[in-house]
C-alpha positions in Angstrom: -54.1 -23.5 20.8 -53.5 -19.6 20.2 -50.2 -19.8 19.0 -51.6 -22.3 15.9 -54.4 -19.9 15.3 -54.6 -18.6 12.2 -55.0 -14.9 11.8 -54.9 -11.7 9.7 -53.0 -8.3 9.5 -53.5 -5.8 7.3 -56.3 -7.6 5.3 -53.6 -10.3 5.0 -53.9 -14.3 6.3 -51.1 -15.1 8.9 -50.7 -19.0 9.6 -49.8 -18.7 12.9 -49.2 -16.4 15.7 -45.3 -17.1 15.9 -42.7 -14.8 14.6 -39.1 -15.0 13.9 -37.7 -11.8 14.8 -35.2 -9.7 13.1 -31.8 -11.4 13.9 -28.5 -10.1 12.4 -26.5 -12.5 11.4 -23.5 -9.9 9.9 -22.8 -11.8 7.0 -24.2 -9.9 4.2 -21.7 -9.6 1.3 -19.4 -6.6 1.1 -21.9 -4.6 -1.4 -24.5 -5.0 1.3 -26.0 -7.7 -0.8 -27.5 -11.4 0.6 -24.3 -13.7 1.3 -24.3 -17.1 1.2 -24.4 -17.8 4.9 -27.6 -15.7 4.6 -29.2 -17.1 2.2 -28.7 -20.7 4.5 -29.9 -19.4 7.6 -33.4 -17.7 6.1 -34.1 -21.2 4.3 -33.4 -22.9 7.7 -35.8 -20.2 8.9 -38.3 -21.3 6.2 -38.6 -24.6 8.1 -39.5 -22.8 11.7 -43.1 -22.6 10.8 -43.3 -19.3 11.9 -46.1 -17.4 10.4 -44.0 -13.8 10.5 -40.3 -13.9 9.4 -38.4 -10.7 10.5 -35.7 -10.2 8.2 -32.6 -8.7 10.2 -31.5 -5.1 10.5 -30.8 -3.9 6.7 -29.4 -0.7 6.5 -30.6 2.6 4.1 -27.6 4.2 3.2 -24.1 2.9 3.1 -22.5 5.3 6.2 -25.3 4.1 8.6 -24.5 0.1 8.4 -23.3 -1.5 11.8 -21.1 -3.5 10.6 -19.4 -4.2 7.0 -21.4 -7.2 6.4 -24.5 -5.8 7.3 -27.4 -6.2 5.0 -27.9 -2.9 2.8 -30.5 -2.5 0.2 -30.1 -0.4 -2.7 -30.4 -0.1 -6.6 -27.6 -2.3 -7.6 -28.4 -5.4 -4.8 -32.1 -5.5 -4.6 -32.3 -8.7 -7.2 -30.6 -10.3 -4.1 -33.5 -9.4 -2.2 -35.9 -10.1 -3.9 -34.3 -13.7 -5.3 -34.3 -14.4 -1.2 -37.9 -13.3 -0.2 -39.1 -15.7 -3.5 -36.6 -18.3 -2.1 -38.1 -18.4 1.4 -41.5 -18.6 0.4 -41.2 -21.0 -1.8 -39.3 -23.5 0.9 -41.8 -22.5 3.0 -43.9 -23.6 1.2 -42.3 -27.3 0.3 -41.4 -27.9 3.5 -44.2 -26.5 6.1 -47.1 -26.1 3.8 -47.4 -22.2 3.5 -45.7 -19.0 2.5 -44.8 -17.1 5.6 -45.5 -13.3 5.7 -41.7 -11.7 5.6 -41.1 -8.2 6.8 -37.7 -5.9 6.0 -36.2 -4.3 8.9 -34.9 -0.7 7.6 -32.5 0.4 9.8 -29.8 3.7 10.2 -27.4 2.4 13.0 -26.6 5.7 14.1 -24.5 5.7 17.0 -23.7 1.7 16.9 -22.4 2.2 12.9 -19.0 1.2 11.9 -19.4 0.7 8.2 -15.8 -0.2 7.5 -15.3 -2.0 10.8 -14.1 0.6 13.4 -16.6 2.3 15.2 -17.8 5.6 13.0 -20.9 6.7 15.8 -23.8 8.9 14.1 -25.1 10.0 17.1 -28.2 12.5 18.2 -26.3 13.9 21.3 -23.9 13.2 24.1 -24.5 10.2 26.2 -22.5 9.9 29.3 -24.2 7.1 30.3 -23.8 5.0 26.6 -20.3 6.7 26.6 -18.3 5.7 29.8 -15.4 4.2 28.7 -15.9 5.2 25.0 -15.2 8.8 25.4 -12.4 8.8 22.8 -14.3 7.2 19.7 -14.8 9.8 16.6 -18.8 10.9 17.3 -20.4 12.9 14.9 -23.1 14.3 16.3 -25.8 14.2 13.6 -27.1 17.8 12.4 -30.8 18.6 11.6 -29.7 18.6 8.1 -28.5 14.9 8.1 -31.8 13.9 9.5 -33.7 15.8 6.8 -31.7 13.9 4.1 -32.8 10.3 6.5 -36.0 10.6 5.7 -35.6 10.3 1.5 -33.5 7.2 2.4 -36.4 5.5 3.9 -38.8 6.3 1.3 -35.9 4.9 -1.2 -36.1 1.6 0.8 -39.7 2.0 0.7 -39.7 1.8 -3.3 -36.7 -1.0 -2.8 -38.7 -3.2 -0.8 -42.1 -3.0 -2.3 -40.0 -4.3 -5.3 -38.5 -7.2 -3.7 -41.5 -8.5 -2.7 -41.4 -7.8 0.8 -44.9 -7.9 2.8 -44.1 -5.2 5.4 -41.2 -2.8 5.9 -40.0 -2.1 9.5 -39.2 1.6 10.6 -37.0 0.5 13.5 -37.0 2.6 16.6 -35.1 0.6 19.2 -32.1 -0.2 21.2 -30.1 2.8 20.9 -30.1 3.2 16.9 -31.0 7.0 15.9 -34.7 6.9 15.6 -34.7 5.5 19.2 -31.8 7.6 20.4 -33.6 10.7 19.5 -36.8 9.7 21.5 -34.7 10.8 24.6 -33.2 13.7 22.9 -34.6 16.1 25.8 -31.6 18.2 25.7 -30.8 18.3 21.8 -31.1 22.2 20.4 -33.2 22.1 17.1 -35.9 20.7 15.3 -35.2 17.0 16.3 -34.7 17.5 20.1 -36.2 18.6 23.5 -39.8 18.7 22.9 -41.6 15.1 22.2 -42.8 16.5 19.0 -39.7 16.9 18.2 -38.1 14.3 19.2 -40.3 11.9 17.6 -40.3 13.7 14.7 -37.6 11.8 12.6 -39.2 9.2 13.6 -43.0 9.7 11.9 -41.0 11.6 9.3 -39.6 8.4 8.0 -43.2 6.6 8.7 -44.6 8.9 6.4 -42.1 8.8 3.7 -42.1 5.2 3.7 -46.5 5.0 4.0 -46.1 7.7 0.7 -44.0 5.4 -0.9 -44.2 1.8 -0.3 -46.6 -0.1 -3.3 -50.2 -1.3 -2.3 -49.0 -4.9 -1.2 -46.1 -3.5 1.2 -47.5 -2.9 4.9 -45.4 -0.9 7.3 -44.6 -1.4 10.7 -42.2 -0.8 13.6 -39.9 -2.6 15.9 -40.1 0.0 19.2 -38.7 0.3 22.3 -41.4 0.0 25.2 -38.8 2.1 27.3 -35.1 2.1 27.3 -34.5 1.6 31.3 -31.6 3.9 31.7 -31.8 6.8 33.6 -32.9 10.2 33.3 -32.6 12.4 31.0 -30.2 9.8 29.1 -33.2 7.3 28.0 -36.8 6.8 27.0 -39.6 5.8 28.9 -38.5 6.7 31.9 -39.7 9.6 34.4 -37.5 11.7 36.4 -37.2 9.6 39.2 -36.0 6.8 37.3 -39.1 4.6 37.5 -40.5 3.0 34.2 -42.8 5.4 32.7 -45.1 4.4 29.5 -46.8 7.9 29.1 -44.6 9.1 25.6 -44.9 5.3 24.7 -48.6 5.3 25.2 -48.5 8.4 22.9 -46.7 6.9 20.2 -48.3 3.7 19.5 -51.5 6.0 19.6 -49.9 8.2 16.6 -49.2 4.8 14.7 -52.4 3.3 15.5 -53.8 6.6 13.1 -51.5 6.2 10.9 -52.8 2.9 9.9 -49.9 0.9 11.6 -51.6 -2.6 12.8 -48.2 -4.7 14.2 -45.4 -3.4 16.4 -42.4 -5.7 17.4 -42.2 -4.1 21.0 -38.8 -4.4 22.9 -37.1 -2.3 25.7 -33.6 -1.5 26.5 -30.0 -1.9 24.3 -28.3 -5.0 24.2 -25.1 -3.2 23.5 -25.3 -1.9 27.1 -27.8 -3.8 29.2 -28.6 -6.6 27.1 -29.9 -8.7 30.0 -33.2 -6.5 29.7 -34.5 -7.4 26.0 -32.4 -11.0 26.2 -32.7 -12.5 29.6 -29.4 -14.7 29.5 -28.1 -17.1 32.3 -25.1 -15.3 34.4 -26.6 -11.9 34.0 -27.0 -9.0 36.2 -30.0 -10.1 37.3 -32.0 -13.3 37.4 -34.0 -14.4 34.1 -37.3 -14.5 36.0 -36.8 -11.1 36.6 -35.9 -9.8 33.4 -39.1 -12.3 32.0 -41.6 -10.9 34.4 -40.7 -7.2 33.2 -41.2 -7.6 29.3 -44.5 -9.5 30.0 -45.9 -6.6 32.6 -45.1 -4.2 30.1 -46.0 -5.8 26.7 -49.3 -7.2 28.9 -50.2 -3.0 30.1 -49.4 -1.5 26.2 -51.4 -4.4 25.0 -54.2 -3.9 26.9 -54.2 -0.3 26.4 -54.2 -0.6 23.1 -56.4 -4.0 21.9 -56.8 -3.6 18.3 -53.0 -3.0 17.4 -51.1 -6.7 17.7 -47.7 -6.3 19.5 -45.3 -9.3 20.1 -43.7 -9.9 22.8 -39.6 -10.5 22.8 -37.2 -12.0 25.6 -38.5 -15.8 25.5 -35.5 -18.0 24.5 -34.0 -17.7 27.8 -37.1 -20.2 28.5 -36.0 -23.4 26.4 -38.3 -25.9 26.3 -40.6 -24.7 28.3 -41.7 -21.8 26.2 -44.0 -22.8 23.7 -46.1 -23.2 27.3 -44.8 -19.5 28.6 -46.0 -18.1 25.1 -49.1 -19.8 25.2 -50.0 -18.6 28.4 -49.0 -15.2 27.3 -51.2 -15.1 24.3 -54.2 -16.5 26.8 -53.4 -13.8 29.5 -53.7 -10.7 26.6 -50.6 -10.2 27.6 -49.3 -9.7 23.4 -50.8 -11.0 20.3 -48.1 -12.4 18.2 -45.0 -14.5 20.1 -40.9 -13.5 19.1 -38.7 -15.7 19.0 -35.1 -14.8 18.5 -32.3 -16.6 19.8 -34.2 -19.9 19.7 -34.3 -19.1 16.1 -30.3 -19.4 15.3 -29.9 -22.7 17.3 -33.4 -24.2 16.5 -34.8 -23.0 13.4 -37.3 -25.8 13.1 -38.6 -25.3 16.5 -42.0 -24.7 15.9 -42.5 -27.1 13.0 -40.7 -29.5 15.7 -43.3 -29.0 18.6 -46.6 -29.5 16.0 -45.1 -32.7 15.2 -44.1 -34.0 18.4 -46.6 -32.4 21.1 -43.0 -30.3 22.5 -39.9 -29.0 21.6 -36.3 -31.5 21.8 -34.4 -29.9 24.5 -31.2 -30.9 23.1 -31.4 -28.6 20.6 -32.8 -25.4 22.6 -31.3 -22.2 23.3 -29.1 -22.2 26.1 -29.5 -18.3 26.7 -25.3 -18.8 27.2 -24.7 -15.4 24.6 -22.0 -16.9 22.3 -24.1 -15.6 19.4 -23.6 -12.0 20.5 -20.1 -13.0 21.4 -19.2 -14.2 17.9 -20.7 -10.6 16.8 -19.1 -8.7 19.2 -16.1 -10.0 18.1 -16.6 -8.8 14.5 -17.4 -12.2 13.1 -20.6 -13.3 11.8 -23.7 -14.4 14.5 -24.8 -18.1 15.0 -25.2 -20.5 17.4 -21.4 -22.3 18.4 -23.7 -24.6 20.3 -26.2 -26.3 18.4 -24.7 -25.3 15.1 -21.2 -26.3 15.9 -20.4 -27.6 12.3 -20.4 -23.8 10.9 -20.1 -21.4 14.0 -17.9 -23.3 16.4 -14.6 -23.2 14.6 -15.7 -19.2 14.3 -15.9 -19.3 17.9 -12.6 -20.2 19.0 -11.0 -18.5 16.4 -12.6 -14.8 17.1 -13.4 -15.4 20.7 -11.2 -18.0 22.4 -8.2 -16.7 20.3 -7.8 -20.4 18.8 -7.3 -21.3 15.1 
């Protein structure tokens, strides 16, 4: 079985090819610090047997976090990281058998931050498209200078995580945060906008900082967007037609397969906007198979194109039970190299550690694809499943969302 297989990146030994991905759960502490909701759901992670665990989005400067509970790493928290990567392991360890490899997601939230819980947008440029409806929140639309001082922030949470004890860091470029937003900067005046040099520069900016400042035993690596499936000019990935186009993708994972960059978390559009394109969810726009059959055509054609850099495919909770089966397939097809699981993740942590046991997974306890985690965070509480973890996130849910104490 290729999911079980054992494997290696950067020089490394992975136990498996599944991975947790990065999933914010907003409940950080106020200092940006691990909070105790947190610290619960990364030891319930422990017991996924998952080879990769993608810590969530953590932010690398206090003006660029998403939410006031989002994770921020800095000089006066970074004992709370590094107490929770040593906590994880060790957990791992007692209760699967192995240490898991765990990656930090840096992050700078751009045009989705609101640091003190009202939307504050850091944004690269006007966005009709991202901004219909939303035309009278307080943009700031980032200057070159701003960007220049982004790139010492990553290199700071470079230096942070090596000393936490992180494996990787994560330079994320996805779902509308700045680095992504930039890519489809093609009308942006400056250094940071219309050509693709430079509006991927911010982005390998940061990649370098971090690659010049990360220790020896930190690896770096990316969560990017594949394409962003809005229309021209107002996304990436896309030609001027409005069909799917992979060229500038093709040209980045080419620049990070130089650079040394062996793993990339792919994903494609913005759950804030479409999400039924990374998350295929029942009762969206489209049908699931749909949104399925595009994230495996286009991991399947960047993979292929590009055979020695691992990418992992995301979008597979909407599957259930079935999935371990979809994955596997996906894996046999060279379709990815590593599987994601996100969703599945909040309401079945010990889903993988379930289906080695048991020859499949217990459908009682699978991801209903239903979106009441994103609700709960949409509603500017914390994210769980009200579902299958009722006990914690269920009197959340009817409190923030149904408007019942």
């Amino acid at each position: 079985m290729l999911l079980n297989e054992k494997t290696k990146i950067y020089g490394r030994e992975v136990n498996n090819r599944v991975v947790l991905h990065p999933m914010e759960g907003c409940d950080g502490n106020a200092d940006g610090s691990i909070g105790e909701l947190t610290r619960r759901r990364y030891l319930r992670f422990a017991e996924s047997g998952a080879g990769i665990i993608w810590l969530e989005a953590t932010a690398v400067s206090s003006e660029c976090r998403a939410n006031p509970r989002q994770l921020y790493i800095n000089e006066n928290n970074k004992d709370s990281f590094k107490n929770l990567v040593a906590e994880i392991k060790q957990h791992a360890l007692e209760t699967v058998g192995f240490e898991p490899i765990i990656i930090m997601q840096a992050t700078n939230s751009g045009r989705w931050s609101k640091p003190n819980g009202t939307p504050e947008p850091l944004i690269a440029y006007h966005n009709p498209l991202w901004e219909k409806g939303k035309e009278n929140l307080p943009y700031t639309v980032v200057t070159d200078e701003y960007c220049n001082g982004v790139v010492e922030k990553y290199a700071a949470a470079a230096r942070l995580a090596s000393y936490a004890g992180f494996d990787g860091i994560d330079v994320k470029c996805c779902h509308g945060y700045l680095m992504n937003e930039l890519l489809s900067a093609f009308e942006r005046e400056g250094k940071y906008g219309g050509s693709f040099e430079n509006r991927t520069r911010l982005y390998f900016d940061c990649l370098n900082a971090v690659f010049e400042n990360k220790s020896d035993s930190l690896f770096v690596t990316t969560r990017l967007n594949a394409c962003d499936c809005f229309d021209y000019p107002y996304g990436f990935g896309v030609d001027e037609n409005n069909n799917i186009d992979l060229t500038e993708t093709k040209k980045i994972i080419a620049s990070l397969e130089k650079m040394g960059v062996e793993l990339i978390n792919l994903t494609l559009g913005n759950p804030y906007l479409i999400p039924h394109i990374n998350r295929p969810y029942a009762n969206a726009p489209e049908a699931g198979e749909v949104g399925e059959k595009r994230i495996y055509d286009i991991t399947k054609e960047l993979q292929q194109a590009f055979p020695n850099v691992k990418l992992i495919m995301s979008g597979l909770s909407f599957l259930g039970a079935e999935v371990i089966d979809y994955a596997e397939k996906a894996l046999e097809d060279s379709a990815a190299f590593f599987a994601g699981f996100g969703r599945m993740s909040f309401c079945y942590p010990s889903f993988y550690s379930d289906f080695l046991k048991n020859g499949e997974l217990n459908k009682s306890k699978c991801c209903l694809a239903c979106g009441k985690c994103t609700e709960l965070m949409r509603h500017g509480c914390v994210a769980g499943c009200p579902i299958r973890d009722s006990e914690v996130y269920m009197p959340l849910y009817k409190k923030y969302v149904l408007n019942r104490e």
